[in-house]
N, CA, C and O atoms as a CHARMM CRD file, in Angstrom:
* protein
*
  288
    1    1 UNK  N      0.83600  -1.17200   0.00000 PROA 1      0.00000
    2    1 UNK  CA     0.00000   0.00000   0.00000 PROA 1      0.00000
    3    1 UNK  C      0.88600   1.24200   0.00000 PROA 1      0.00000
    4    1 UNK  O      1.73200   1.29900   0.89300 PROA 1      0.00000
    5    2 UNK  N      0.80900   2.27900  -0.90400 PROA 2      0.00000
    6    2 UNK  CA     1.67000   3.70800  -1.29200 PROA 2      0.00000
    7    2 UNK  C      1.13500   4.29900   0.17500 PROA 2      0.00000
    8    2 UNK  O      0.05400   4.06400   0.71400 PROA 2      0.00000
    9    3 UNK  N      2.30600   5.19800   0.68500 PROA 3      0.00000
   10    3 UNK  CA     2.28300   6.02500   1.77900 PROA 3      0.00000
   11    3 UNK  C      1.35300   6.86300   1.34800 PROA 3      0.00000
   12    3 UNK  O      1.45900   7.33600   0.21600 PROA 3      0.00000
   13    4 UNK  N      0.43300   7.14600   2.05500 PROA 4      0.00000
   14    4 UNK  CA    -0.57800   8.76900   1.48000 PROA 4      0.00000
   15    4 UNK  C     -0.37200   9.92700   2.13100 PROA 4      0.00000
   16    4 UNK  O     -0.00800   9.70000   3.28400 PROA 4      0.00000
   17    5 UNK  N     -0.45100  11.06900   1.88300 PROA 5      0.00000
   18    5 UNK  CA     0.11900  12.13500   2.52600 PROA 5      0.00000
   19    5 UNK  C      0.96900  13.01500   1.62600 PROA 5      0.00000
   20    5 UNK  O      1.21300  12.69200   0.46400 PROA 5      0.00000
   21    6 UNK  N      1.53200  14.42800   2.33000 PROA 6      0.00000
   22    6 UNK  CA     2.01700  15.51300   1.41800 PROA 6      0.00000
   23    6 UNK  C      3.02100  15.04400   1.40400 PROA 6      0.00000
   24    6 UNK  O      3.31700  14.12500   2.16800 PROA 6      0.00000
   25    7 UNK  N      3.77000  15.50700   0.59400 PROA 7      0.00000
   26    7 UNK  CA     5.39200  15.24800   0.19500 PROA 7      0.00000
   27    7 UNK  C      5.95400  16.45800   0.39900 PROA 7      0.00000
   28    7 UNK  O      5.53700  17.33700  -0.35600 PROA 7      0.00000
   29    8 UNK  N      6.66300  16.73200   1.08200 PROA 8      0.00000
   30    8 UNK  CA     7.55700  17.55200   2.17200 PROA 8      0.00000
   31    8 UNK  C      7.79900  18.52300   1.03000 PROA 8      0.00000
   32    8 UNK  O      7.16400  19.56700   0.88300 PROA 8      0.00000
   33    9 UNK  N      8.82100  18.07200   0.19200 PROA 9      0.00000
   34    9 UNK  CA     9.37900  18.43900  -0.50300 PROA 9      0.00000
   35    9 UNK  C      8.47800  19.34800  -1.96000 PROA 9      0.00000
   36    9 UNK  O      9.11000  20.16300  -2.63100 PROA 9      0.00000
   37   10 UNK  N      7.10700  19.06500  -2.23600 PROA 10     0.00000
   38   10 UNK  CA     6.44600  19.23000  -3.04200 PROA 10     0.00000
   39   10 UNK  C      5.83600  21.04700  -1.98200 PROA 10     0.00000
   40   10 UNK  O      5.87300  22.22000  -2.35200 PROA 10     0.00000
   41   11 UNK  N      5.38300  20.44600  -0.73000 PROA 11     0.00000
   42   11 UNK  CA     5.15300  21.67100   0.15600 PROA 11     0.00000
   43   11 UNK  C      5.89000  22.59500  -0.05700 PROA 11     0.00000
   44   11 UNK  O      5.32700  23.68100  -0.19100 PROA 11     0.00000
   45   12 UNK  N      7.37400  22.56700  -0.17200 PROA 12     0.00000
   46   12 UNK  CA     8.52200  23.57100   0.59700 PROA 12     0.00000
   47   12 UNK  C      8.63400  24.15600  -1.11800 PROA 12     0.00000
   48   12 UNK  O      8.57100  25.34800  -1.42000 PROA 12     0.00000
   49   13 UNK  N      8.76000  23.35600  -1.81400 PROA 13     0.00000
   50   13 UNK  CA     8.98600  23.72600  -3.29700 PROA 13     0.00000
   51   13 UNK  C      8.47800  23.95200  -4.27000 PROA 13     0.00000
   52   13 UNK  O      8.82600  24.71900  -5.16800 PROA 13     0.00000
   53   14 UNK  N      7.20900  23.00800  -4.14500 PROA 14     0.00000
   54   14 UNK  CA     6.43600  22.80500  -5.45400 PROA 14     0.00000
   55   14 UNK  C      6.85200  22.11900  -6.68400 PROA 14     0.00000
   56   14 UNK  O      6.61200  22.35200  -7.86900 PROA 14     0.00000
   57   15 UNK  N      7.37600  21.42400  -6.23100 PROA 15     0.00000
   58   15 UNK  CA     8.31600  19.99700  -6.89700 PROA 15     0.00000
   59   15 UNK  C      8.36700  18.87100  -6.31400 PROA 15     0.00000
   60   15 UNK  O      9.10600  18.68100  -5.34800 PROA 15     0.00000
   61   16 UNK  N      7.46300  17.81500  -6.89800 PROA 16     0.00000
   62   16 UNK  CA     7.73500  16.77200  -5.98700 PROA 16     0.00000
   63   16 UNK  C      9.21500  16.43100  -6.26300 PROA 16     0.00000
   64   16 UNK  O      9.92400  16.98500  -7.10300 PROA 16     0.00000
   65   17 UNK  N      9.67700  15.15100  -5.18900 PROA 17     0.00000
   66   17 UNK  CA    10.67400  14.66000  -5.04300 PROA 17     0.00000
   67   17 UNK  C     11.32400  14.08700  -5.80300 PROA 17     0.00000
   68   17 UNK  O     12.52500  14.34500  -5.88000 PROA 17     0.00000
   69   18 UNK  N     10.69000  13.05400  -6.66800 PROA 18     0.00000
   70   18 UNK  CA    11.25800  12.62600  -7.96000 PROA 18     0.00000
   71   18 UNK  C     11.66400  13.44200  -8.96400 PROA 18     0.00000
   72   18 UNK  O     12.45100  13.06500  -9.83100 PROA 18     0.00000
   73   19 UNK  N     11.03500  14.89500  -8.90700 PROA 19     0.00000
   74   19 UNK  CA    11.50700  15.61600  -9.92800 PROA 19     0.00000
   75   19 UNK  C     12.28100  16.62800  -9.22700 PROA 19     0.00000
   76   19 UNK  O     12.82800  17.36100 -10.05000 PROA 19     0.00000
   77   20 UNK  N     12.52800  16.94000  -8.07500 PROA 20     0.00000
   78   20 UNK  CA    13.53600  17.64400  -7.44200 PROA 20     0.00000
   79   20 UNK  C     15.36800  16.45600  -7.94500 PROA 20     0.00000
   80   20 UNK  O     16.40300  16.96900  -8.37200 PROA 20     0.00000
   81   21 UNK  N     15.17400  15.02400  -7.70500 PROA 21     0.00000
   82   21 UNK  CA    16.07400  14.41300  -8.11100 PROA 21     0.00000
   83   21 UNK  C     16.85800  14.39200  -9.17500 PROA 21     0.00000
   84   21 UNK  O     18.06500  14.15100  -9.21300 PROA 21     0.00000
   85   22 UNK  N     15.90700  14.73700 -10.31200 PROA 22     0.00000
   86   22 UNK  CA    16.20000  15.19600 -11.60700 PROA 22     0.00000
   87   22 UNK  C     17.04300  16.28400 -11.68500 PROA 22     0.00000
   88   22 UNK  O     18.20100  16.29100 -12.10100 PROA 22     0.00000
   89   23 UNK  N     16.20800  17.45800 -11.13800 PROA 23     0.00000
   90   23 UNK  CA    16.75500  18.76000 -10.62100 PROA 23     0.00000
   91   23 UNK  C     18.35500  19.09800 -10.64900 PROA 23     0.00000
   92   23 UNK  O     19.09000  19.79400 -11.34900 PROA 23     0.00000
   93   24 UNK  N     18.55000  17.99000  -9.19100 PROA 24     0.00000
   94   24 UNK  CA    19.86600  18.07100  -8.37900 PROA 24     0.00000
   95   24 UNK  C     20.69000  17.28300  -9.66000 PROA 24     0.00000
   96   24 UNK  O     21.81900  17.75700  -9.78500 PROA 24     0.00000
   97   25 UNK  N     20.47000  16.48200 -10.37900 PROA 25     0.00000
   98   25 UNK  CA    21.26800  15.69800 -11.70900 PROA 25     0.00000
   99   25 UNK  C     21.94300  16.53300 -12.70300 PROA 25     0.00000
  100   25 UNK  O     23.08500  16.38000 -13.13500 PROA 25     0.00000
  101   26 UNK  N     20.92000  17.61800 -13.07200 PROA 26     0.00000
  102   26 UNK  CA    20.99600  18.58200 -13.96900 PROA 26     0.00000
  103   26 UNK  C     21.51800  19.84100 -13.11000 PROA 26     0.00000
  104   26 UNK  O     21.59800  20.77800 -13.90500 PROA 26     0.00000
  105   27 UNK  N     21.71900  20.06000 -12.44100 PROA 27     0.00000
  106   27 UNK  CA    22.81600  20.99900 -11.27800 PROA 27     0.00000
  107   27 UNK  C     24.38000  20.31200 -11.45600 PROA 27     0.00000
  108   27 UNK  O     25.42900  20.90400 -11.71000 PROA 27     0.00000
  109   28 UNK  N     24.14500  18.80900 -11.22500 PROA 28     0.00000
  110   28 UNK  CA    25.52800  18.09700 -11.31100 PROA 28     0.00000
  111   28 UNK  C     26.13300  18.55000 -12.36100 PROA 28     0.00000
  112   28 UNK  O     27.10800  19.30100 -12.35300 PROA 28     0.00000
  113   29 UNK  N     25.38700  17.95700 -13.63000 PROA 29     0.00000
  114   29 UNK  CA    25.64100  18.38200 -15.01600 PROA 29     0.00000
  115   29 UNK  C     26.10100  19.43600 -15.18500 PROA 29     0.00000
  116   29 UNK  O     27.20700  19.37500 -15.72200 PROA 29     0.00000
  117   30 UNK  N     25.66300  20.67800 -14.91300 PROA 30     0.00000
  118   30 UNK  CA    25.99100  21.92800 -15.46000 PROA 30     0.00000
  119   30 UNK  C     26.50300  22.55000 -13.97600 PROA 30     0.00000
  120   30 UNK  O     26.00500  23.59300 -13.55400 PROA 30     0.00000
  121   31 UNK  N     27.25100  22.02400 -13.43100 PROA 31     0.00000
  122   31 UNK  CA    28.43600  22.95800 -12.36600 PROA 31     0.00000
  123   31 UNK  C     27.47900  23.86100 -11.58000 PROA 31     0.00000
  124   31 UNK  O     28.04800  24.84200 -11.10200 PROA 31     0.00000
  125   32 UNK  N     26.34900  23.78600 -11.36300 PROA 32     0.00000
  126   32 UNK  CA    25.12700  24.75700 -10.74200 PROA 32     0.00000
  127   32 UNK  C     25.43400  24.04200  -9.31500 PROA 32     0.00000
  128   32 UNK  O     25.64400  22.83800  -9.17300 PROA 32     0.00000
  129   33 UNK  N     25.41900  24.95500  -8.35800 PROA 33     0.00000
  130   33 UNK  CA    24.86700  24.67400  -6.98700 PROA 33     0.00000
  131   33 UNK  C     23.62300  24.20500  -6.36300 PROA 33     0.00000
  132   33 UNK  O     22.91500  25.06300  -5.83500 PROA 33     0.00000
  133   34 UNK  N     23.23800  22.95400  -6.33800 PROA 34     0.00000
  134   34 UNK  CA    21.92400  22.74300  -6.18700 PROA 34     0.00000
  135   34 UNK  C     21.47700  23.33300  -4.82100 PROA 34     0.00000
  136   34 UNK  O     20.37900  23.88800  -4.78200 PROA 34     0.00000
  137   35 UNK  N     22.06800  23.27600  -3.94700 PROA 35     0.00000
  138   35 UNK  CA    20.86700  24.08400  -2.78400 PROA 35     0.00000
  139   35 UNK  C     21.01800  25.55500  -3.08100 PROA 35     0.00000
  140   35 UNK  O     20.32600  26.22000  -2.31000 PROA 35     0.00000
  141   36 UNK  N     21.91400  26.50700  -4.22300 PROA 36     0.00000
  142   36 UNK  CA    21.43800  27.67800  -4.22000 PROA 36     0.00000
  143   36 UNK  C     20.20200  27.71600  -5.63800 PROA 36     0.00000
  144   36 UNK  O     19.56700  28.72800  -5.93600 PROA 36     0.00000
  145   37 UNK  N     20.12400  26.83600  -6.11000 PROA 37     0.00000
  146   37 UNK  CA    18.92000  26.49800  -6.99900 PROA 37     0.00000
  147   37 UNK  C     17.40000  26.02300  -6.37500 PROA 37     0.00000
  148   37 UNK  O     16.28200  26.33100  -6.78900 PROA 37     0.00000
  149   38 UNK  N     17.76000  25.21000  -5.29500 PROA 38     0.00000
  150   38 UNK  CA    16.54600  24.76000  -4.51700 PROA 38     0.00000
  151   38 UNK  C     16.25900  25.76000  -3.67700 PROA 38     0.00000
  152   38 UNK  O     15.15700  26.17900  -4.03100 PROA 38     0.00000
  153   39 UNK  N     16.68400  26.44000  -2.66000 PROA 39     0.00000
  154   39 UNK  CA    16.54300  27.55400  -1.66200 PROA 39     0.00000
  155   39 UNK  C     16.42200  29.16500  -2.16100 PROA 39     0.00000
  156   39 UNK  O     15.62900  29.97200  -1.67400 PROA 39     0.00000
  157   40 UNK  N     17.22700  29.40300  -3.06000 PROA 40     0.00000
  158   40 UNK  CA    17.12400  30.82500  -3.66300 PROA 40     0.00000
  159   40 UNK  C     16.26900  30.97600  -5.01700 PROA 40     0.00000
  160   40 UNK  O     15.86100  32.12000  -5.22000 PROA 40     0.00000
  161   41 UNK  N     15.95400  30.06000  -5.92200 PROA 41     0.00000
  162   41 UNK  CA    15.41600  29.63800  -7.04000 PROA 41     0.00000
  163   41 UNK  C     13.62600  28.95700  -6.91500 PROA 41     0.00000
  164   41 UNK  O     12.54200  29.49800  -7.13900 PROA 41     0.00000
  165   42 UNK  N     13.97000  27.65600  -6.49100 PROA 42     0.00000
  166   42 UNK  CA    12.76700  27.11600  -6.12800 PROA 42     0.00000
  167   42 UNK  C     11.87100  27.34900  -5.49200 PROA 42     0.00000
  168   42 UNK  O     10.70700  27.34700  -5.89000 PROA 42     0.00000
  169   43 UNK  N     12.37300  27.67200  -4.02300 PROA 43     0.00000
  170   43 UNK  CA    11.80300  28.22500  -3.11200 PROA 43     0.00000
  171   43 UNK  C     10.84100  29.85200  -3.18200 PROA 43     0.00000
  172   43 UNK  O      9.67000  30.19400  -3.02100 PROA 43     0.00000
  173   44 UNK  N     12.08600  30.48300  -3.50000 PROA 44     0.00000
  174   44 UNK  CA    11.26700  31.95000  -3.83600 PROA 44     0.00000
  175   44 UNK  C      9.85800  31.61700  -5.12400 PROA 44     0.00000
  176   44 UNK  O      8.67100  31.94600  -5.10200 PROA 44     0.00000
  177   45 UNK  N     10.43600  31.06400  -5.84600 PROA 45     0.00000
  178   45 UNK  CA     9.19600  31.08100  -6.95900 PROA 45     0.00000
  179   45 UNK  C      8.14800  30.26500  -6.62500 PROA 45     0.00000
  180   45 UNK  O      7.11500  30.32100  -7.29200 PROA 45     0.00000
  181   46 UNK  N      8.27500  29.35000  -5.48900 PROA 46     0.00000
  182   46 UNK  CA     6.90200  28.58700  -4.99500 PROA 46     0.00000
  183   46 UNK  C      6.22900  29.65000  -4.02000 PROA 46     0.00000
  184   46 UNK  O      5.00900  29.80400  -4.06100 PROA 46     0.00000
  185   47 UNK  N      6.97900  30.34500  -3.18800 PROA 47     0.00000
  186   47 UNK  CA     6.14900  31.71000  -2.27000 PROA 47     0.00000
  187   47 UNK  C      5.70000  32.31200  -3.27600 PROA 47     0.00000
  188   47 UNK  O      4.48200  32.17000  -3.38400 PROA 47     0.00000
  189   48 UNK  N      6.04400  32.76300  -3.85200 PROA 48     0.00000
  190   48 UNK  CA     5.43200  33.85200  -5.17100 PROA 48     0.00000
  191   48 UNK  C      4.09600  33.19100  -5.46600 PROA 48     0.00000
  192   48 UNK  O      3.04600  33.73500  -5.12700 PROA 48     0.00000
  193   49 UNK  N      4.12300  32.19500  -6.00400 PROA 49     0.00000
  194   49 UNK  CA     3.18000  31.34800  -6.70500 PROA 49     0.00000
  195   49 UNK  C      1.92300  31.31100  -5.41400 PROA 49     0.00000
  196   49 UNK  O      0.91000  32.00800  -5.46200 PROA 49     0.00000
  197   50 UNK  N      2.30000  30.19800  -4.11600 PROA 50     0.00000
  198   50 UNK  CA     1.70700  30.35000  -3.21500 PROA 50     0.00000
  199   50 UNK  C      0.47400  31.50200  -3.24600 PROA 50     0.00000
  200   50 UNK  O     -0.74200  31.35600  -3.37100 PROA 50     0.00000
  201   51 UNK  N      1.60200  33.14100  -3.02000 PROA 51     0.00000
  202   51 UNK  CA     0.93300  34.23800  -2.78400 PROA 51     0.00000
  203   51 UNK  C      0.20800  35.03200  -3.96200 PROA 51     0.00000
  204   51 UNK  O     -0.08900  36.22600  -3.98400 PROA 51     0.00000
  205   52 UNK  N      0.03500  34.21000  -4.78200 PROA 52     0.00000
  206   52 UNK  CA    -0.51400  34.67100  -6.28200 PROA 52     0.00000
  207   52 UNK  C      0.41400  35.75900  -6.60600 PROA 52     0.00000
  208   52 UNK  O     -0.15400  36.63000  -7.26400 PROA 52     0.00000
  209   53 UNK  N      1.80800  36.03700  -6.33600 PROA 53     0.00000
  210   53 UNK  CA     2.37900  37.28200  -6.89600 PROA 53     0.00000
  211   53 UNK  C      2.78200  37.45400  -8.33000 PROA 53     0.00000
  212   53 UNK  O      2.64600  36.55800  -9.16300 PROA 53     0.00000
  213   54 UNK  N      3.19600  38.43100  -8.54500 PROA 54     0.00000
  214   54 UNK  CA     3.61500  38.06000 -10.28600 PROA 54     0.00000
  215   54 UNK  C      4.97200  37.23800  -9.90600 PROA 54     0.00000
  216   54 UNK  O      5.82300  37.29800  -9.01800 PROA 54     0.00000
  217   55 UNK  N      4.64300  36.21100 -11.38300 PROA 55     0.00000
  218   55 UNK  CA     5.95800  35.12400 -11.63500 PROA 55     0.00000
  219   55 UNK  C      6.06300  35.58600 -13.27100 PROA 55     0.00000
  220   55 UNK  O      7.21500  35.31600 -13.60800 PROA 55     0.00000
  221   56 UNK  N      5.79600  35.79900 -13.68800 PROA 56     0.00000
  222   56 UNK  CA     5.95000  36.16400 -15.33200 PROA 56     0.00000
  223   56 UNK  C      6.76000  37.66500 -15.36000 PROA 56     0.00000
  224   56 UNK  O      6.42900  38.63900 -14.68400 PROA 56     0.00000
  225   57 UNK  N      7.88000  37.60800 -16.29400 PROA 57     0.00000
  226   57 UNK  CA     8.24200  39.43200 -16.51200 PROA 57     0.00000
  227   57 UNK  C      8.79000  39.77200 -15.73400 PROA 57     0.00000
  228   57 UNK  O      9.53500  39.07000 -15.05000 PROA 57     0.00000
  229   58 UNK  N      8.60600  40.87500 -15.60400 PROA 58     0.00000
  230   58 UNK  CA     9.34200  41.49500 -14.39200 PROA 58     0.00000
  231   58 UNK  C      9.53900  40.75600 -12.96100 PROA 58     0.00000
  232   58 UNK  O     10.50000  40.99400 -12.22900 PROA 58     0.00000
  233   59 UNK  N      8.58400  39.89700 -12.67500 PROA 59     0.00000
  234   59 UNK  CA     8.49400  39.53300 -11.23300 PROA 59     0.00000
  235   59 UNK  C      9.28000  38.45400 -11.28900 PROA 59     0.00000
  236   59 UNK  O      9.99700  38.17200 -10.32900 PROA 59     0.00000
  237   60 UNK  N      9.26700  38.04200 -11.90800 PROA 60     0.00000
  238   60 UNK  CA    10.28300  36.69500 -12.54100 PROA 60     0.00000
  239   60 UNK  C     12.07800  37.66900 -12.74000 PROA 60     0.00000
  240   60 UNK  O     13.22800  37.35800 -12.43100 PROA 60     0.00000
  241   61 UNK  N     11.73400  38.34900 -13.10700 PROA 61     0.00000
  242   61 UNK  CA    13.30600  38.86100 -13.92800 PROA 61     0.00000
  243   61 UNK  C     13.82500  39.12200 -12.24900 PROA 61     0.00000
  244   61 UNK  O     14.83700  38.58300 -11.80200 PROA 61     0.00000
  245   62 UNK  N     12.98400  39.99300 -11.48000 PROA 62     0.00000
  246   62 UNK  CA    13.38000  40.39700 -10.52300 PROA 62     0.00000
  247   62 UNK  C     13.56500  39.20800  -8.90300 PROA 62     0.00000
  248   62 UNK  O     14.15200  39.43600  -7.84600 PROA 62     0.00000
  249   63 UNK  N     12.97200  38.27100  -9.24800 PROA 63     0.00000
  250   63 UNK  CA    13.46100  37.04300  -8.22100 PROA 63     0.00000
  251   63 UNK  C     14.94200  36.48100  -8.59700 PROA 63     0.00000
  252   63 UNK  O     15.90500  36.39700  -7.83500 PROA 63     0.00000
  253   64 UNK  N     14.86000  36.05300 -10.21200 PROA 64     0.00000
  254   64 UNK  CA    16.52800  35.96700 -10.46500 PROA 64     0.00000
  255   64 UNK  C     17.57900  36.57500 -10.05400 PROA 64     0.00000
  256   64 UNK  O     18.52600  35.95300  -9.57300 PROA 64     0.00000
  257   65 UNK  N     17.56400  37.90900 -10.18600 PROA 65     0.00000
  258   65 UNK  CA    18.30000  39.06600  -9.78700 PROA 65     0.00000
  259   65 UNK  C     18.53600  38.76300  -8.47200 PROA 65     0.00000
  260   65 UNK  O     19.62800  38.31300  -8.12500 PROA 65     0.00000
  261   66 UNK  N     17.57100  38.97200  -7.63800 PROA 66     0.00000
  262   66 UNK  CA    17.69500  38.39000  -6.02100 PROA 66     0.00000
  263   66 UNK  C     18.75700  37.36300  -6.09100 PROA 66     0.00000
  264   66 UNK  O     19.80200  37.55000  -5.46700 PROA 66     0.00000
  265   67 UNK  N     18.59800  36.40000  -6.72600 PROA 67     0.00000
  266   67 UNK  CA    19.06500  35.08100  -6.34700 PROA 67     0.00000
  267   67 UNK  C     20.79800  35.34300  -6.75000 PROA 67     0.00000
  268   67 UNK  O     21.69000  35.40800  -5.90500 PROA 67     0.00000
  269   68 UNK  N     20.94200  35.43600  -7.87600 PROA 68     0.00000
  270   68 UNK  CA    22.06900  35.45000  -8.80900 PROA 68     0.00000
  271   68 UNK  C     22.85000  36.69100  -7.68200 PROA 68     0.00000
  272   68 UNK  O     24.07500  36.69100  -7.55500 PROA 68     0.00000
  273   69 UNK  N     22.00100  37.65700  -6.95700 PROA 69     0.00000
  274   69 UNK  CA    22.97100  38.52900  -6.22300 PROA 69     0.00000
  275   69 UNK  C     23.83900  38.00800  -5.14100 PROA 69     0.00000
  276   69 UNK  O     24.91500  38.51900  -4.82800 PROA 69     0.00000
  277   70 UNK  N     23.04500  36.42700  -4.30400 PROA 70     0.00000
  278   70 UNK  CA    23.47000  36.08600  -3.42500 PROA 70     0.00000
  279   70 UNK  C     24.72300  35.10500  -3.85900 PROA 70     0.00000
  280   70 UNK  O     25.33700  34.33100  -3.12600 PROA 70     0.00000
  281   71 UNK  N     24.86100  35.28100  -4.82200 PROA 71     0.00000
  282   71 UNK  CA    26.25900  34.14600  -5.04400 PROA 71     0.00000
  283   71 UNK  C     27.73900  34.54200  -5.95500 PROA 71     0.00000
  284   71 UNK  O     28.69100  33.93000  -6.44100 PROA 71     0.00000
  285   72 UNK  N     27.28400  35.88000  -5.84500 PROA 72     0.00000
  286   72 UNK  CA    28.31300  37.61100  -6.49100 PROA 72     0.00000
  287   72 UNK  C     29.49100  37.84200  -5.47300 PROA 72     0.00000
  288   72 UNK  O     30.25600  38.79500  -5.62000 PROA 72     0.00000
């Protein structure tokens, strides 16, 4: 019988787990930092989303910016 219940990871991110795995593969691949992709990347754009804020355009251009500043 499949465990039922939220997936932690789908909560915090909005990615389930199997595809967070993927994620962290394609971080390997391309020399990316996966927890500044999961925490500064993922994260911000699932609050956004969450809070119905803009994610398209500007609101989008301007979460990158955030992110990309913390690793300057």
């Amino acid at each position: 019988m499949a465990k039922k219940g939220l997936d932690s990871t789908f909560v915090h991110y909005g990615v389930r787990k199997e595809d967070m795995a993927l994620i962290e593969a394609l971080c390997q691949q391309y020399d990316l930092d996966f927890e500044w992709v999961k925490e500064d990347l993922l994260r911000s754009y699932h609050e956004r989303r969450v809070k119905n804020q803009d994610i398209e355009g500007k609101g989008l251009e301007k979460l990158i910016d955030k992110a990309l500043q913390k690793i300057k």
